[in-house]
C-alpha positions in Angstrom: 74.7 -3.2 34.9 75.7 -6.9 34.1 74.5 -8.7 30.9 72.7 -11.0 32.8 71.0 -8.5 34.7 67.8 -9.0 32.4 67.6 -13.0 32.5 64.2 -13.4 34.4 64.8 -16.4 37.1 61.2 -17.4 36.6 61.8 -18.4 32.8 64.8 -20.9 34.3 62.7 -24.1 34.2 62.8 -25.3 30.6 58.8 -26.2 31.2 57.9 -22.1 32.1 60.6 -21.2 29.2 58.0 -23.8 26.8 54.6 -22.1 28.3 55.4 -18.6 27.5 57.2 -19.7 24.3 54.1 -21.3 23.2 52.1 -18.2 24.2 53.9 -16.0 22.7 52.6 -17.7 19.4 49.2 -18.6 20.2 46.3 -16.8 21.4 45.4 -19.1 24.0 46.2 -23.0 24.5 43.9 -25.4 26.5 45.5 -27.3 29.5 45.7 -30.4 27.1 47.3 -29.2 24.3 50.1 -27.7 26.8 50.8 -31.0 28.5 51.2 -32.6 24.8 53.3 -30.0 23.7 55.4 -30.0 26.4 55.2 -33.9 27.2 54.6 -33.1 31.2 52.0 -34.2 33.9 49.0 -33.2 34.7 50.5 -31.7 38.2 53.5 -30.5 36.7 52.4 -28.6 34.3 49.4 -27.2 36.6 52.7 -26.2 39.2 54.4 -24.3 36.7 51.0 -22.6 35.4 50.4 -20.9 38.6 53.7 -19.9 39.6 53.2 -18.0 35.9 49.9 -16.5 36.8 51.2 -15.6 40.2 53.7 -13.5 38.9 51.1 -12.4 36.2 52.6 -13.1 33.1 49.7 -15.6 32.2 46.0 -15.4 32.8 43.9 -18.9 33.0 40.4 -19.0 32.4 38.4 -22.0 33.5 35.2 -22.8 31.6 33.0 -26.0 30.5 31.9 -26.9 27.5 29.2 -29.1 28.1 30.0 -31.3 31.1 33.7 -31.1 30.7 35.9 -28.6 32.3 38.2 -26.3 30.3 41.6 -24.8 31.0 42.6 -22.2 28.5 45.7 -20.3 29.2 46.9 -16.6 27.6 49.9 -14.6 28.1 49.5 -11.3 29.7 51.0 -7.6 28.4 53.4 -8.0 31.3 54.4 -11.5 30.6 54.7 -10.5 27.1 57.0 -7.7 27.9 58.9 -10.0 30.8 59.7 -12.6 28.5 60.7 -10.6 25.1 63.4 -8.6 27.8 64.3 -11.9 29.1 64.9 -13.6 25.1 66.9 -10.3 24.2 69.3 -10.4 27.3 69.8 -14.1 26.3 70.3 -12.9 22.3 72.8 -10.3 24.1 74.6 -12.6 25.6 74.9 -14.6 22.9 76.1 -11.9 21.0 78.6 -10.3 23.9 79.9 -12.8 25.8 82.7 -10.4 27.4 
């Protein structure tokens, strides 16, 4: 088995890579607070969000408070686990370049 073996395609995209990096940290993070983070549209970041939850590394929850909508986003255990395997093959890597 390869090095690279553990690099998780999905976490290629440098905006995915930012969304589970900033979940990682953070209990949740509203839809707003993502896209200023992250300095992205409205429909790219909402792209990238569900190719996350479709592979189940991130649950969103959709809410109002008041009249306003509300987009909160949390990483799941097996994003969690996904992502840490993908950082340590990377750190491997890094490490082992042979």
């Amino acid at each position: 088995m390869g090095l690279i073996d553990n690099i998780n395609k999905l976490f290629d995209h440098r905006i995915r890579l930012g969304i589970m990096s900033i979940l990682m940290v953070n209990d949740d993070v509203d839809f707003n607070r993502l896209k200023e983070l992250l300095d992205v549209t409205d429909g790219n970041l909402a792209s990238h969000t569900k190719t996350l939850e479709n592979a189940e590394y991130i649950k969103i929850e959709k809410a109002f408070i008041g009249k306003k909508p509300n987009t909160k986003y949390f990483i799941t255990p097996l994003g969690k686990q996904a992502f840490k395997k993908h950082i340590d093959a990377l750190e491997d890597l890094i490490r082992n370049p042979k």
